[in-house]
C-alpha positions as MATLAB code, in Angstrom:
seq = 'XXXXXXXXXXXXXXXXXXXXXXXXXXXXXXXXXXXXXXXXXXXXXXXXXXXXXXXXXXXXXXXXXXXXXXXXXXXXXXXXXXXXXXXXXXXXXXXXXXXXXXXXXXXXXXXXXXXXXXXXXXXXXXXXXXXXXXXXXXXXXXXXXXXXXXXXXXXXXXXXXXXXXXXXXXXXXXXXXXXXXXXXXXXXXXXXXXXXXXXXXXXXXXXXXXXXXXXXXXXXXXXXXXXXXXXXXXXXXXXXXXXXXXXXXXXXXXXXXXXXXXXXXXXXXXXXXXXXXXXXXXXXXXXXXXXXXXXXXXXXXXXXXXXXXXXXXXXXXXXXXXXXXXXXXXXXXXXXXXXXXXXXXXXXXXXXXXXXXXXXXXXXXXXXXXXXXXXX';
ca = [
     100.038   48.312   45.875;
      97.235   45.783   46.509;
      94.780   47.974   44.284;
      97.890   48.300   41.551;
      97.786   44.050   41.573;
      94.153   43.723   41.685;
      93.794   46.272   38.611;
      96.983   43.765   36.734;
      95.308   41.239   37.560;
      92.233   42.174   35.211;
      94.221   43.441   32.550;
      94.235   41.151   29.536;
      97.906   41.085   27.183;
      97.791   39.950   23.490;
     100.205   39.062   20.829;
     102.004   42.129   19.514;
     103.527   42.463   15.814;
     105.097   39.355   14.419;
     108.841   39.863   13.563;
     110.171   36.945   12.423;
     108.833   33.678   11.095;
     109.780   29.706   10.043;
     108.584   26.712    8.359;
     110.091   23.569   10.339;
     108.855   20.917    8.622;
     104.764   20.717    8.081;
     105.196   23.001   11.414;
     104.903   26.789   10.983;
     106.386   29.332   13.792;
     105.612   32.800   14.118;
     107.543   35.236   16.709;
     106.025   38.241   18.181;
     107.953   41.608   19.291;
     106.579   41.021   22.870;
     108.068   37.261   22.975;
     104.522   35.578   21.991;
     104.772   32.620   19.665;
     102.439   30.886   17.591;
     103.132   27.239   16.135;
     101.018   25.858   13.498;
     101.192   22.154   13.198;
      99.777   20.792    9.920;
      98.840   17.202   11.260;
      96.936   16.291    8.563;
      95.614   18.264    5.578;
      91.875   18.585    7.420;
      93.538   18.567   11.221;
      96.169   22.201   12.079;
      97.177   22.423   15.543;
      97.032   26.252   17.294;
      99.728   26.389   20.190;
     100.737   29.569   21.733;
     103.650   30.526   23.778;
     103.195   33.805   26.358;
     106.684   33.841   27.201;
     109.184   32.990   24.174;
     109.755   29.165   24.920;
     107.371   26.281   24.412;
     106.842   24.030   27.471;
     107.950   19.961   26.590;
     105.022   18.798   24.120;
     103.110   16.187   25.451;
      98.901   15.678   25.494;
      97.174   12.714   28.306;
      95.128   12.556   24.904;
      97.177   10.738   22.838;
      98.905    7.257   23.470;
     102.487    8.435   22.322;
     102.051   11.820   24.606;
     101.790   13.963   20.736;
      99.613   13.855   18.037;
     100.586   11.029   14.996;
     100.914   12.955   12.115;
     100.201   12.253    8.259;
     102.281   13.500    4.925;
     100.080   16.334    4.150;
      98.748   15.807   -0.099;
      99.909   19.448   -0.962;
     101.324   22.149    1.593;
     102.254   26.093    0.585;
     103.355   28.872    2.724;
     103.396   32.491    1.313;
     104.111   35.583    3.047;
     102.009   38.417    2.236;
     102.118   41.962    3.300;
      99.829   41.787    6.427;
      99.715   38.207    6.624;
     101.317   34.402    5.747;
      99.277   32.195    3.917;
      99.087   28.112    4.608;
      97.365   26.529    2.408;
      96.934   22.690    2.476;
      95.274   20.086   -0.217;
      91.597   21.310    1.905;
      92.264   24.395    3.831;
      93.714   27.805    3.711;
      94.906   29.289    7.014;
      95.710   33.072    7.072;
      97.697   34.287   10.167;
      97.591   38.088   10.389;
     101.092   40.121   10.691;
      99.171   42.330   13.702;
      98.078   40.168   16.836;
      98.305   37.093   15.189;
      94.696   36.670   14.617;
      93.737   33.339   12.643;
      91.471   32.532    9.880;
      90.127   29.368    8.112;
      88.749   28.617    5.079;
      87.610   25.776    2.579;
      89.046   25.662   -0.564;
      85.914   27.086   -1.885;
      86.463   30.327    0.345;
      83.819   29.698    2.722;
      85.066   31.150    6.330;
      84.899   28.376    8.726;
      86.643   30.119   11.670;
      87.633   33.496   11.990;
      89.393   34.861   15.320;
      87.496   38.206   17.362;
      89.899   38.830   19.943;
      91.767   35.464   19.140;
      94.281   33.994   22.084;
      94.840   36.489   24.522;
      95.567   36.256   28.701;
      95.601   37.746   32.059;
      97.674   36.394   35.090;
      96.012   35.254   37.971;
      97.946   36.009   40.967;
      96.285   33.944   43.301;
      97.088   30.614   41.289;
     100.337   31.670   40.144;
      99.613   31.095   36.558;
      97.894   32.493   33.075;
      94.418   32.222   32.153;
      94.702   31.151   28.825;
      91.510   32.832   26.505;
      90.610   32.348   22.461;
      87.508   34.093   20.891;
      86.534   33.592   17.849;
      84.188   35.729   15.613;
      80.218   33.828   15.281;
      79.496   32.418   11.746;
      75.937   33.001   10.299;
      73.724   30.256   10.730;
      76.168   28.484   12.964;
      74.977   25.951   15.701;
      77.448   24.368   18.229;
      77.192   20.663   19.769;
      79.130   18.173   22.092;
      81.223   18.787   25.219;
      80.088   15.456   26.584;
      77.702   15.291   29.738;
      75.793   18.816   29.075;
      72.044   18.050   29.928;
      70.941   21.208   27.966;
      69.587   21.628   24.527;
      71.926   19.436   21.037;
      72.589   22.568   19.733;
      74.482   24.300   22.920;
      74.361   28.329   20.993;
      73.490   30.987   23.500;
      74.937   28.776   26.709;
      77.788   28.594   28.662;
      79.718   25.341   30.129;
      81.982   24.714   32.852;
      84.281   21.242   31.963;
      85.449   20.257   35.494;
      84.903   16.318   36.338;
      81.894   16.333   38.944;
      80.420   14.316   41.405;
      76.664   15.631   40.600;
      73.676   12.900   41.615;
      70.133   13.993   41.030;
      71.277   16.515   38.384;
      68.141   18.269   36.169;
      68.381   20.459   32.530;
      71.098   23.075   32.918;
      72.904   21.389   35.712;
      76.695   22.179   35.080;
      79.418   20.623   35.577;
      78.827   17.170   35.623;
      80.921   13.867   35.431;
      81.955   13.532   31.889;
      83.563   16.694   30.427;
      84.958   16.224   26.821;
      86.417   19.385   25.441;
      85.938   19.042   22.003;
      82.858   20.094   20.119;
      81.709   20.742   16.689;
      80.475   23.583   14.534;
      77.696   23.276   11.516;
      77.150   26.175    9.285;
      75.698   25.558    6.010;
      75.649   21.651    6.084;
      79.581   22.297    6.665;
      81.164   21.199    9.904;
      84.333   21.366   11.690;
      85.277   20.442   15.633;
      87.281   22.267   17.621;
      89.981   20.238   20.706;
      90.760   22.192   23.491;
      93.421   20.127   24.626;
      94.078   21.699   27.878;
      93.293   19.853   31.077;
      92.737   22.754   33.600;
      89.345   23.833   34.686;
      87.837   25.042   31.007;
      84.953   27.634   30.348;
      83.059   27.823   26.811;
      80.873   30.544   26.014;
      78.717   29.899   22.750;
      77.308   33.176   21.909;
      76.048   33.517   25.583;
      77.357   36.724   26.452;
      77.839   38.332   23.422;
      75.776   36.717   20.562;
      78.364   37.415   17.866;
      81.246   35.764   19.737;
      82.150   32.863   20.591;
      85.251   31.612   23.193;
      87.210   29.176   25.593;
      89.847   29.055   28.256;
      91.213   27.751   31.217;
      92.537   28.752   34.338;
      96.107   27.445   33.256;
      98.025   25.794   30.877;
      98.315   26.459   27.306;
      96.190   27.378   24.486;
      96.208   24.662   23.190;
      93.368   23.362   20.489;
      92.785   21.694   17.006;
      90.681   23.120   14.216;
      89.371   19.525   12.927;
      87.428   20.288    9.078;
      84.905   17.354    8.248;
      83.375   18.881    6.114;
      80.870   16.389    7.150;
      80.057   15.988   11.168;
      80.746   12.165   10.529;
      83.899   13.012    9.248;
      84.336   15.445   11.782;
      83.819   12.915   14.613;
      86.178   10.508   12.618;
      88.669   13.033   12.188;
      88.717   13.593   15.740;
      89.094    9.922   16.796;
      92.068    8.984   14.618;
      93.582   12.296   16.102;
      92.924   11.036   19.589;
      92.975    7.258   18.682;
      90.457    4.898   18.803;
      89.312    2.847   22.080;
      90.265   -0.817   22.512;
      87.264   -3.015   20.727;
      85.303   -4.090   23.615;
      83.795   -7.256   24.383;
      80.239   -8.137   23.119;
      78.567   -8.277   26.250;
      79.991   -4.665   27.339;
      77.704   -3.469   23.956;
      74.759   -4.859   25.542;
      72.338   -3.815   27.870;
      73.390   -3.135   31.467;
      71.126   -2.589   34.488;
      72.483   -0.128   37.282;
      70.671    1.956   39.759;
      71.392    2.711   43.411;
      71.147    0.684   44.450;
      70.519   -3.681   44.654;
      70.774   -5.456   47.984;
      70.671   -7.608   49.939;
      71.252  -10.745   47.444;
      67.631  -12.239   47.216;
      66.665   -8.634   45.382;
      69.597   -9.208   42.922;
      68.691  -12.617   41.921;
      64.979  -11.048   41.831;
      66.093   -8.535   39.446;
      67.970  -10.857   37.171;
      64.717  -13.399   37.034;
      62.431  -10.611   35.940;
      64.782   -9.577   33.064;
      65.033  -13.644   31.723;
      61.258  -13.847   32.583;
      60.231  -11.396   30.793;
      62.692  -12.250   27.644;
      64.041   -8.833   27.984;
      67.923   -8.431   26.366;
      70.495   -7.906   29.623;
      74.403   -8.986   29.878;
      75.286   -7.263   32.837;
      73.743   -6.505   36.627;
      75.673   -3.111   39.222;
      76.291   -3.107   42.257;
      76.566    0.364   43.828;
      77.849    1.316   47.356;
      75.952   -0.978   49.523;
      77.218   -4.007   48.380;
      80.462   -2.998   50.732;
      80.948   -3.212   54.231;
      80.444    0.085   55.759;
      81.132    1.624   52.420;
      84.470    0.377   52.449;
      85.500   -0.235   48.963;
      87.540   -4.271   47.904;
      84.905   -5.644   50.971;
      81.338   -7.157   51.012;
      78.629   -6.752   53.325;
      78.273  -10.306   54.644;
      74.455   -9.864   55.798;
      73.576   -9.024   52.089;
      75.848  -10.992   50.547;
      76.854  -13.832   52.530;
      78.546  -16.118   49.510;
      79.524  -13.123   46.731;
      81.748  -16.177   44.750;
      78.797  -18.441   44.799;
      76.152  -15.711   43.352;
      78.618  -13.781   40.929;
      79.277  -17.526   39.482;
      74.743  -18.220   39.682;
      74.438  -14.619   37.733;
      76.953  -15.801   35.303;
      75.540  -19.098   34.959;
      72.438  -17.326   33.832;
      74.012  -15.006   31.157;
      74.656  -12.224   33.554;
      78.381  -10.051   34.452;
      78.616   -8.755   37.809;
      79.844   -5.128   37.762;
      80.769   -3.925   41.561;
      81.545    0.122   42.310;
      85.055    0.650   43.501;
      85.040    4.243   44.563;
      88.247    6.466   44.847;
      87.897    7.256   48.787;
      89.351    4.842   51.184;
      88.045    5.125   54.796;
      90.514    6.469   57.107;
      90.612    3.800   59.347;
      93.557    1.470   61.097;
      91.542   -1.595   61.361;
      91.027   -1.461   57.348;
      93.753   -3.330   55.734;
      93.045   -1.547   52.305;
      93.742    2.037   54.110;
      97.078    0.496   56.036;
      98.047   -0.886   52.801;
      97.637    2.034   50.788;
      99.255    4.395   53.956;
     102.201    2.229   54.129;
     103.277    2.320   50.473;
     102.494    6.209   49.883;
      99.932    5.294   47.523;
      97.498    8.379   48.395;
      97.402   11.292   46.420;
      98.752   14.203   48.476;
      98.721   18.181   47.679;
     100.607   20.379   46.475;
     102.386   21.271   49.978;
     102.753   17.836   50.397;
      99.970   16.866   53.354;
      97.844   13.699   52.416;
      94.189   14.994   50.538;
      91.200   14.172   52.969;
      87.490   14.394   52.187;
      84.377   13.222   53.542;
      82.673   10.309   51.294;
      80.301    7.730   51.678;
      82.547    5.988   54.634;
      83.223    9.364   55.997;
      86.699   10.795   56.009;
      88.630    9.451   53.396;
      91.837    9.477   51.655;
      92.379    9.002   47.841;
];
């Protein structure tokens, strides 16, 4: 039995035959004999939407990406749907998207018939019975020419073809070239083939894997270790208008103010006071540009964070208002790890109002940080 499981467990599934099909709205839903959907959303007339269902239902649509919890949508210019005898045809006023009748295998192309992505294996799974869930997997077929970029904190070469990423937020100090994960994991990234460019969105949250013509230099892929498949074929066809594509689809950020565009110093890490105000002297001294000074871990008393060391710091108001005085914002760490520790109003606070996270099984998540153990 446990060999039976273990053998399951490796087997991938894939869409079957599509038996049945429907156009709701500037959405397009295709049913497969083995209860797999596909639903094509047509969010703008550069931006369709790839969702797949394993099981016959859809689970509630909402995205962390997007302010309203789903994508805004626009009026797309011109929109067609044909049914052909092995596939169905979308066409919009800059794309053409064929879905094939067998395995509902995807394919995207300009308007001037250039193939801009073209599924291998396309979405397919395999259950992983120690999580309890599917591991969601898309391949797509490598164009000619093709280089890949983005993905956010990758310290590796721009153009990211023949690697492999890991997108899983990271605590990783000291990192060199081809460290991976790190702290910043974006999953979005962009294509360029013959000055042509489109992004792809993986908008899946779960530990994600991307493999650009690393194992197999004529295929490309993605998943996650749950969730849905889940992603956004953005066309530019420029990468500008790839990148600006991709930020009215996830919305632009709050305009900042002026001094957060500036220059900031941070390092770990500036104490005891006299070494701040040292710092800030040599940057106005030396005419050099700087609107903000950081203050990592040490500023705190024994690493506890929303406290200051009063040897280091012994009047924080009084030198946060001098630094200001003399152009300067004072940026303090807050970390996420509170000291276990009964003495520590922050901790009893926090305790008392069940404002820890806690697992799954319900016990309170520990870990060992700067303080040592820690709640969060």
């Amino acid at each position: 039995m446990v060999n039976d499981l273990a053998a399951r467990a490796k087997q991938d599934a894939s869409p079957g035959q599509v038996v049945a099909s429907q156009q709701e709205g500037t959405d397009f839903l295709f049913r497969c004999d083995n209860a797999v959907q596909l639903r094509i959303g047509v969010i703008t007339d550069k931006v369709l939407r790839f969702r797949f269902a394993t099981e016959g239902d859809f689970a509630p649509d909402f995205s962390y990406a997007f302010p309203e919890g789903v994508p805004a949508r626009q009026v797309p210019e011109f929109l067609e749907f044909r049914e052909k005898d092995d596939h169905y045809r979308i066409t919009t006023s800059r794309l053409i998207c064929i879905v094939a009748k067998e395995g509902l295998k995807t394919r995207v192309l300009n308007r001037s018939g250039l193939v801009l992505m073209q599924d291998d294996k396309g979405f397919h799974w395999e259950y992983d019975y120690d999580a309890g869930n599917n591991i969601v997997k898309m391949s797509k077929q490598v164009q000619s020419g093709v280089c890949y970029y983005g993905l956010g904190d990758k310290p590796d070469n721009m153009n990211l073809r023949g690697r492999r990423f890991t997108n899983w937020g990271t605590d990783t100090y000291g990192y060199v070239k081809g460290t991976d994960p790190l702290y910043k994991n974006i999953p979005f990234y962009l294509e360029l083939q013959q000055r042509i460019a489109h992004g792809i969105f993986f908008d899946n949250s779960f530990r994600a894997n991307f493999d650009f013509a690393a194992e197999r230099a004529d295929v490309t892929s993605f998943w996650a270790q749950g969730g849905e498949m889940n992603y956004y074929f953005i066309y530019g066809p420029s990468l500008t208008e790839v990148t600006q594509e991709y930020t009215r689809l996830t919305c632009p950020p709050e305009l900042p103010p002026l001094w957060a565009l500036g220059y900031h110093q941070c390092k770990w890490s500036y104490y005891p006071e006299a070494n701040v105000k040292a710092i800030a002297q040599g940057f106005r001294e030396r005419q050099i540009p700087c609107d903000a000074l950081y203050l990592d871990i040490d500023y705190m008393d024994g690493y506890r964070c929303f406290t200051w060391n009063r040897q280091h710091f012994p009047e924080p108001r009084r030198m946060v208002r001098e630094l200001a005085e003399d152009g300067f914002k004072t940026i303090v760490i807050i970390d996420p790890g509170i000291k276990i520790d009964p003495d520590y109003s922050v901790y009893t606070e926090a305790l008392a109002n069940d404002y820890f996270y806690r697992r799954a099984d319900g016990p309170l998540m520990r870990g060992s940080v700067w303080p040592g153990l820690c709640n969060f």
